[in-house]
C-alpha positions in Angstrom: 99.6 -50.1 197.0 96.9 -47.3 196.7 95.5 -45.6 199.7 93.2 -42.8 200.9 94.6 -39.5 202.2 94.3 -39.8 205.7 90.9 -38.3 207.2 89.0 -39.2 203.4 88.1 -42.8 204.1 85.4 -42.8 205.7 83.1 -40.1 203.5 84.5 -41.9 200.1 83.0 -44.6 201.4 79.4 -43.3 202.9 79.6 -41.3 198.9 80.3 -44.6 197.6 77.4 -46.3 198.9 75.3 -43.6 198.2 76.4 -43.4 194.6 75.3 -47.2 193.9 72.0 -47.0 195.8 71.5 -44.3 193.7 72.1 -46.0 190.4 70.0 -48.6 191.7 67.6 -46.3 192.6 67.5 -45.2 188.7 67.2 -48.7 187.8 63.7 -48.4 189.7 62.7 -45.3 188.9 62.7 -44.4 192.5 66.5 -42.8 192.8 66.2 -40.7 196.0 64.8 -43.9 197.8 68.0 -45.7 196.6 70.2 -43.3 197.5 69.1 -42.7 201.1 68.6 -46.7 201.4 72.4 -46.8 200.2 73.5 -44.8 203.2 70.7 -46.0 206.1 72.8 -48.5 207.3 76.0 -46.5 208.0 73.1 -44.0 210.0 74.7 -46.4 213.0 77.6 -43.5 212.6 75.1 -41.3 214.9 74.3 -43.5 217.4 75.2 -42.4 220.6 78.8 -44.9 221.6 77.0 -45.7 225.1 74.3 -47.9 223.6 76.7 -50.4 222.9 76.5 -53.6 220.5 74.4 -54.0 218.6 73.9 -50.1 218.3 77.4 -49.8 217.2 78.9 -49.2 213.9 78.4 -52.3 211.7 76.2 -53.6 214.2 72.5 -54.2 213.7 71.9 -51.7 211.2 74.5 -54.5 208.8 72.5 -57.4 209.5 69.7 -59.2 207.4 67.2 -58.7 209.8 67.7 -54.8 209.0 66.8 -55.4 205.4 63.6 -57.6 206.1 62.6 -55.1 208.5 63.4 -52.1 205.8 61.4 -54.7 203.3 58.3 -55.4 205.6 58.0 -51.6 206.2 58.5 -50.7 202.1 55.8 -54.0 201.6 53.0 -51.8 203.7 54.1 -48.0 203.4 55.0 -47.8 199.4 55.2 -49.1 195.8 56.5 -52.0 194.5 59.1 -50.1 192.5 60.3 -47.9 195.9 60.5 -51.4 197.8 62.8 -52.8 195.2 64.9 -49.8 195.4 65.0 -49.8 199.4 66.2 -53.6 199.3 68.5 -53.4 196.9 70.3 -50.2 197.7 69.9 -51.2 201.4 71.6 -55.2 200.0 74.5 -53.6 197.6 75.4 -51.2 201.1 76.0 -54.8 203.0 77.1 -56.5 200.0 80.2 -54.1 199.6 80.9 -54.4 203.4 81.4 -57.9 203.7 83.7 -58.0 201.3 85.9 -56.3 204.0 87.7 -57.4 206.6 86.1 -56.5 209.4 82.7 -57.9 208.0 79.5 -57.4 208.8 76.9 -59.6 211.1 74.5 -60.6 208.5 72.8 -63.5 210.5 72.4 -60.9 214.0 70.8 -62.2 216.4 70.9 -65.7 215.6 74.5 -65.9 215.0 77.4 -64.1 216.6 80.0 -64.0 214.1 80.9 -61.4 211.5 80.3 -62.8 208.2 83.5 -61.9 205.8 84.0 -63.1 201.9 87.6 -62.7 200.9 87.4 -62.0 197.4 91.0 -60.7 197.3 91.0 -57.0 197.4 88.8 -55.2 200.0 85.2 -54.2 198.9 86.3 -49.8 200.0 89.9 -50.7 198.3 90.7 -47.2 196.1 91.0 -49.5 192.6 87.0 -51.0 193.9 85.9 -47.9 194.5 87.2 -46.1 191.8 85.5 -48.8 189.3 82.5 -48.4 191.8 82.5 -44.6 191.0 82.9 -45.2 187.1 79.9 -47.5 186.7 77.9 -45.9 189.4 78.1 -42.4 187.2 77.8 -44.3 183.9 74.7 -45.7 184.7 73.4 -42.6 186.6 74.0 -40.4 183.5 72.5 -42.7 180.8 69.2 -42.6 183.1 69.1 -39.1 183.2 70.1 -38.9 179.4 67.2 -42.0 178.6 64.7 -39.4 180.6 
C-alpha cells in the first residue's frame, strides 16, 4: 500500500485542500477566496493546545456551524459569486475529511459524535490525493487558459 514519506502528510494535505478550493474558486471567478476558504478550517493548526475542544484540530472549525457562520458573514460582507466560493471551498475542505477515519464533528454542538463515511479508501489516501492533484490542476489551468 502507498504511503507518505514520513513528516509530508500533513502539508500534502493542507496543499490539497487548498488546490481544490482553488479550482472551486475558478469555477466562481473568485479563486483567491476559494483557495483561502479551502485551508480556513485547518487554521485550528494555530490554535493555542490549552484551549482545548472544541478549539482543537478538527474541532469547531470542521463543523457545519463553521460553514453557516463563514456563509452568514460572505451573505453581508461580499458578492454572490465570493459567497459561493467561500461555501464550497470551505464544504469540499470538510467533505474530504469525513471521508477519514478520524472524521469530523459536522453536527457540533448539537451532537457529540464525529461523523465518518467509509467510502473504502481514506479521503488524504496518496492514490485520492494524487487524482485530487490531477483534476484540481486540470481544471485550474483550463481557467487560466479560458481567460
Amino acid at each position: 500500500m502507498l504511503s507518505y514519506p514520513p513528516g509530508t502528510f500533513i502539508p500534502i494535505a493542507i496543499a490539497t485542500h487548498g488546490l481544490v478550493g482553488l479550482a472551486i474558486g475558478y469555477a466562481f471567478d473568485r479563486p483567491i477566496a476559494g483557495l483561502l476558504a479551502g485551508l480556513v478550517p485547518d487554521a485550528d493548526f494555530l490554535l493555542p493546545a490549552a484551549l482545548g475542544w472544541p478549539f482543537v484540530h478538527r474541532g469547531i472549525t470542521h463543523a457545519a456551524v463553521a460553514v453557516v457562520a463563514l456563509a452568514a458573514a460572505g451573505a453581508v460582507l461580499t458578492d454572490r459569486r465570493t459567497l459561493g466560493a467561500l461555501t464550497a471551498a470551505y464544504s469540499s475542505h470538510l467533505l474530504i475529511d469525513i471521508t477519514t477515519p478520524k472524521g469530523i464533528p459536522l453536527g457540533y454542538p448539537l451532537l457529540d459524535e464525529r461523523l465518518y463515511f467509509d467510502i473504502g479508501i481514506s479521503g488524504h489516501a496518496p492514490v485520492v490525493t494524487l487524482a485530487f492533484w490531477l483534476v484540481g490542476l486540470a481544471a485550474v489551468g483550463f481557467s487560466i487558459v479560458e481567460r
